[in-house]
C-alpha positions in Angstrom: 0.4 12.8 31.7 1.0 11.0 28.5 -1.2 12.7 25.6 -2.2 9.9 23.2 -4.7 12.8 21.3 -2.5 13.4 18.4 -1.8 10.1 17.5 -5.7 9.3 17.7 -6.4 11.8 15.1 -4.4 9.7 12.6 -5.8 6.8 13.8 -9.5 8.0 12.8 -8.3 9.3 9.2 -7.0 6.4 8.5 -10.0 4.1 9.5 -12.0 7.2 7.7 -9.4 6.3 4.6 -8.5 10.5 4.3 -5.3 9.1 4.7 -5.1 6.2 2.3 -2.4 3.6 0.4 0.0 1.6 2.1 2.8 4.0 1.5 1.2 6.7 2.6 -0.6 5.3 5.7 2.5 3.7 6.9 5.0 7.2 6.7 1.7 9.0 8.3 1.8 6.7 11.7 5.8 6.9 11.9 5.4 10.2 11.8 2.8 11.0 13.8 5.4 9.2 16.6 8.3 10.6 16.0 6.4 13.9 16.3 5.1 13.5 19.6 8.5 12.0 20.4 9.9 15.3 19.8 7.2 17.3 21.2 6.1 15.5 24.4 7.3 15.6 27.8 7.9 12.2 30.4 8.8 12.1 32.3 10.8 8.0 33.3 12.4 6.3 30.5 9.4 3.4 30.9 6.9 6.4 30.2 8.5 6.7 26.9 8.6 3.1 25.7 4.9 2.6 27.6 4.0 5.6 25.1 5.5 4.4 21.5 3.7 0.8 22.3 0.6 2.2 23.2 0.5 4.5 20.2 2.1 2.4 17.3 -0.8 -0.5 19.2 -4.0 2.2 18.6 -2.3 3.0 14.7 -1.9 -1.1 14.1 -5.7 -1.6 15.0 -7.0 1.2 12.4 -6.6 -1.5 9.6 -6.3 -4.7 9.1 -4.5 -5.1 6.3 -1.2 -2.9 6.4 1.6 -5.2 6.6 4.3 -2.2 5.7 3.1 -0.3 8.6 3.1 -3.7 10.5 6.8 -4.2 9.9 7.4 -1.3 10.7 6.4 -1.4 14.1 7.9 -4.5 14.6 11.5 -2.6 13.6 11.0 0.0 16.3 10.0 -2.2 18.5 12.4 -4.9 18.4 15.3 -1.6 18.5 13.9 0.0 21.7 13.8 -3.3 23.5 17.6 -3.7 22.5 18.4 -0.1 23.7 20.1 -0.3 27.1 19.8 3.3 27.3 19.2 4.0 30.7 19.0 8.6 30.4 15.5 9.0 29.8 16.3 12.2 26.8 18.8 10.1 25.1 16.2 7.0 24.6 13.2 9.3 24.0 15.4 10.7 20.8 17.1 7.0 20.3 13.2 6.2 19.8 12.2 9.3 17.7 15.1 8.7 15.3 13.9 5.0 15.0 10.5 6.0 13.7 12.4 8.3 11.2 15.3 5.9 10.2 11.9 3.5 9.3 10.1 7.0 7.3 13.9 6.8 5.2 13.5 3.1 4.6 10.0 3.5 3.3 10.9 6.3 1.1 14.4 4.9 0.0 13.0 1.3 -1.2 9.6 2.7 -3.0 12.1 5.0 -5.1 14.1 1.7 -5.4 11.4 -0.4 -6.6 9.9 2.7 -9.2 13.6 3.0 -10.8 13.7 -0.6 -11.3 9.8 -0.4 -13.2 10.8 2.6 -14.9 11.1 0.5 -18.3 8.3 -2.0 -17.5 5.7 -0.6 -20.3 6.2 -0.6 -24.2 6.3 2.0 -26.2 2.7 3.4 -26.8 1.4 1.7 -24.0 -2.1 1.6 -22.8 -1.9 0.7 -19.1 -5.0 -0.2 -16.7 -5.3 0.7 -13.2 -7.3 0.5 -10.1 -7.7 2.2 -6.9 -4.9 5.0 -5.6 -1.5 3.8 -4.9 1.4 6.5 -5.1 3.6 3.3 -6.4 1.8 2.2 -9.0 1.5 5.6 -9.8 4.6 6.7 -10.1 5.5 3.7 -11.6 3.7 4.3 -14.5 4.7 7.9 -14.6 8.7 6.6 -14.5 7.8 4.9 -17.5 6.5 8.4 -19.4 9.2 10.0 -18.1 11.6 7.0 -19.5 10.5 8.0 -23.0 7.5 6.0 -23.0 4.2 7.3 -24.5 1.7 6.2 -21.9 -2.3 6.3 -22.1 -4.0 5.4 -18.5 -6.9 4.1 -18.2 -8.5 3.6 -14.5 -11.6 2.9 -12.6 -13.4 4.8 -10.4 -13.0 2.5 -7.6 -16.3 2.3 -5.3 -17.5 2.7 -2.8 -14.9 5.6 -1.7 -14.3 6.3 -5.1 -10.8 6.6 -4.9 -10.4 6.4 -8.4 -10.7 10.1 -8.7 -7.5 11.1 -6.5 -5.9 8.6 -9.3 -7.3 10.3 -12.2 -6.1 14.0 -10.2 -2.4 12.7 -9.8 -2.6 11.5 -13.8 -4.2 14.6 -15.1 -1.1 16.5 -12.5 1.2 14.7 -14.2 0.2 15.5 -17.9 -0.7 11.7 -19.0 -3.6 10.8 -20.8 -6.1 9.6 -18.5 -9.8 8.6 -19.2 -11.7 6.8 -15.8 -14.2 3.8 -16.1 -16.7 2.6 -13.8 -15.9 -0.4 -12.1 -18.3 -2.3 -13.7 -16.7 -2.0 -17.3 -13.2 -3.0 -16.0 -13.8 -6.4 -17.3 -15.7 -5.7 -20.5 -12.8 -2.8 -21.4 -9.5 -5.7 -20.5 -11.6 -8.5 -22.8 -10.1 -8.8 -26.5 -13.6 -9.0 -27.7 -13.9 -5.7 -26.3 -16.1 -3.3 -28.5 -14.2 0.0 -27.4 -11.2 -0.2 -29.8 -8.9 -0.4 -27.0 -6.2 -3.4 -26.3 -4.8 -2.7 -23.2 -1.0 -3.7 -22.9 -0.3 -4.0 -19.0 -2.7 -3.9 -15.7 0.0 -2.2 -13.1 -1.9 -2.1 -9.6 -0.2 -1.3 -5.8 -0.7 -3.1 -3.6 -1.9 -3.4 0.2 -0.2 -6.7 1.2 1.9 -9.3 -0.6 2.0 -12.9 0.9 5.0 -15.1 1.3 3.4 -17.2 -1.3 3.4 -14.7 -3.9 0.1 -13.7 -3.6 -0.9 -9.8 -3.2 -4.2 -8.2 -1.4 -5.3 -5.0 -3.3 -8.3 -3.3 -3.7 -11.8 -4.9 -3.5 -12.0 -5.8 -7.3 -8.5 -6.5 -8.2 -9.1 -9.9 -8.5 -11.5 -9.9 -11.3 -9.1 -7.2 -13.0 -6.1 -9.6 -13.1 -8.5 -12.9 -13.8 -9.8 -11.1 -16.8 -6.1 -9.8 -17.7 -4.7 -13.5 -16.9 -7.0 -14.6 -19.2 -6.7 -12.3 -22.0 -2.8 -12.8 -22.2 -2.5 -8.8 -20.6 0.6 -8.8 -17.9 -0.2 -7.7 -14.5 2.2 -6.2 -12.3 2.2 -5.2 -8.3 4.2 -1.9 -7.9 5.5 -2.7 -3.9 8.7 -3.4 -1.9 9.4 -6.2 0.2 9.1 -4.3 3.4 4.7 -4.8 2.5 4.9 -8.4 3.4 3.2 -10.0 5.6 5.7 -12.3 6.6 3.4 -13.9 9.5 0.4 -15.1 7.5 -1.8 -12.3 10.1 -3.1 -10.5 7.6 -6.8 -11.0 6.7 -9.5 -8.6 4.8 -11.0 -5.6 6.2 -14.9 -5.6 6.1 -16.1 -2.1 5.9 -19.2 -0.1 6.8 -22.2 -0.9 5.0 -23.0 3.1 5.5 -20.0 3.3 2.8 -22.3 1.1 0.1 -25.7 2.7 1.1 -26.3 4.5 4.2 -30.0 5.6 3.8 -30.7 1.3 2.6 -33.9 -0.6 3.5 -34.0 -1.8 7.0 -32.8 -5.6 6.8 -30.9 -5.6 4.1 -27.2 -6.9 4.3 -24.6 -5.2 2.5 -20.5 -6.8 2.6 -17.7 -4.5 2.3 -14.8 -5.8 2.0 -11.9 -3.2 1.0 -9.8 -5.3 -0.3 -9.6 -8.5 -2.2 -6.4 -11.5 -2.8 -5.0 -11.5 -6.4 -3.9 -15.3 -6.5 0.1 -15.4 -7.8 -1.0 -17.3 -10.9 -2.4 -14.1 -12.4 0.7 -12.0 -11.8 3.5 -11.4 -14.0 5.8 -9.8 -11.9 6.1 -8.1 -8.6 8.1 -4.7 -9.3 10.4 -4.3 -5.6 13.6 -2.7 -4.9 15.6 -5.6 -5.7 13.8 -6.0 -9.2 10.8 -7.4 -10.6 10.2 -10.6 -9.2 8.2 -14.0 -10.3 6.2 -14.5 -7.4 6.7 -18.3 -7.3 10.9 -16.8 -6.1 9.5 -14.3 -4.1 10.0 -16.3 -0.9 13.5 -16.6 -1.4 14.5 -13.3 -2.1 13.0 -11.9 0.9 15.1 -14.3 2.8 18.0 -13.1 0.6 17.0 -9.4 1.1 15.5 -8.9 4.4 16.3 -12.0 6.9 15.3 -10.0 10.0 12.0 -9.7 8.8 11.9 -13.6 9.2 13.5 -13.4 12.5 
């Protein structure tokens, strides 16, 4: 019998956000797969393909918004359909070396697209951030480890708070590092600020970048760039091409209102939304694998870059 246990586990820490980022929510469900691949008995070659659709199905359906993972999926899928295969062993590890040549891509283009915003930041830089993203993160990190003196300065990033893992990795990493409440974000990116900061870049990952050159990010981001945009600050997306949502499927989560207030008055609505669309006007560049991009050309290098994603 085909165990689909394992691969529901993920499912649930990712909806629960203990496993959280695009990055890391995408190599989690390919690898989830390609373990079960390996460790799972069937016992017809249909079993096998019936099992990786069923599974890569229940991981798709945790979020909403995960377009890496989504393209993914669509890669494995559209390679096991192809396979002609007909020995049930030598599909079932054709399969499981599909989900891991997918884990390589993932890995090889994010280091890509942090070598090419490795020299992004000035010298003495003070750089704003929101949320937890591993690229933006490292990003910024490339850039201290360029030469550049770096100061962070981040949000906590309600309701989850995810915030604090940022502020963990920072701290980790030796960079200077002080956290803000959401609710200053604005006041601190304002020139007429009255903290004696003047913050020199807004880097932020990203969840989802649309063909248009839009990106969805965290719930928030869109006021962070709108105030950046409008204080002459540069704002960045640390991503790769392969987070696209090349389909126009992608939408916003809405999330628990137990995540907001669980113990709130009876009656009284709360909205959720995890994430929110930074409109391509407010973004200076798009750092990906192939460079730093304008988003208003970010259409046609995907085509130039990645034509079967278009397919």
């Amino acid at each position: 019998m085909i165990d689909y246990s394992k691969i529901q586990e993920i499912v649930q820490d990712i909806y629960d956000i203990k496993i959280q980022g695009a990055t890391k929510i995408a190599k989690s469900a390919f690898q989830i797969v390609a373990e079960e691949l390996g460790r799972q008995e069937f016992d017809t070659r249909d079993e096998v393909k019936t099992f990786v659709k069923e599974a890569f199905t229940m991981l798709r359906n945790a979020r909403d918004t995960e377009p890496l993972m989504f393209n993914g999926i669509r890669y494995v899928f559209s390679k096991i359909d192809e396979c002609t295969m007909e020995d049930k062993g030598a599909f079932q590890d054709f399969a499981k070396k599909t989900c891991e040549e997918f884990m390589t891509m993932i890995e090889d283009t994010q280091k890509k697209a942090i070598e090419m915003g490795k020299d992004i930041l000035p010298d003495n830089a003070i750089v704003f951030n929101h949320c937890h993203s591993t690229s933006a993160i490292k990003t910024i990190i490339a850039n201290r480890d360029n030469g550049k003196s770096v100061k962070v300065f981040n949000t906590e990033t309600r309701p989850r708070c995810q915030g604090r893992l940022t502020s963990t990795d920072f701290v980790n990493a030796g960079i200077d590092d002080t956290m803000i409440p959401d609710a200053s974000a604005a006041s601190l990116l304002t020139k007429y600020n009255d903290f004696g900061v003047k913050v020199d870049a807004v880097i932020l990952g990203c969840d989802c970048i649309k063909m248009d050159g839009d990106v969805f990010n965290k719930t928030g981001s869109d006021g962070i760039c709108s105030t950046a945009f409008h204080n002459d600050i540069p704002v960045y997306i640390a991503g790769t091409f392969l987070k696209t949502d090349t389909e126009g499927a992608v939408k916003i989560e809405m999330r628990s209102a137990d995540e907001v207030w669980a113990e709130r008055p009876e009656g009284l609505k709360v909205l959720n939304p995890a994430f929110s669309r930074i409109p391509a006007i407010y973004i200076t560049g798009i750092i990906t694998e192939f460079g730093v991009i304008k988003p208003k050309d970010y259409k046609e290098e995907l085509k130039k870059h990645y034509p079967w994603m278009l397919d």
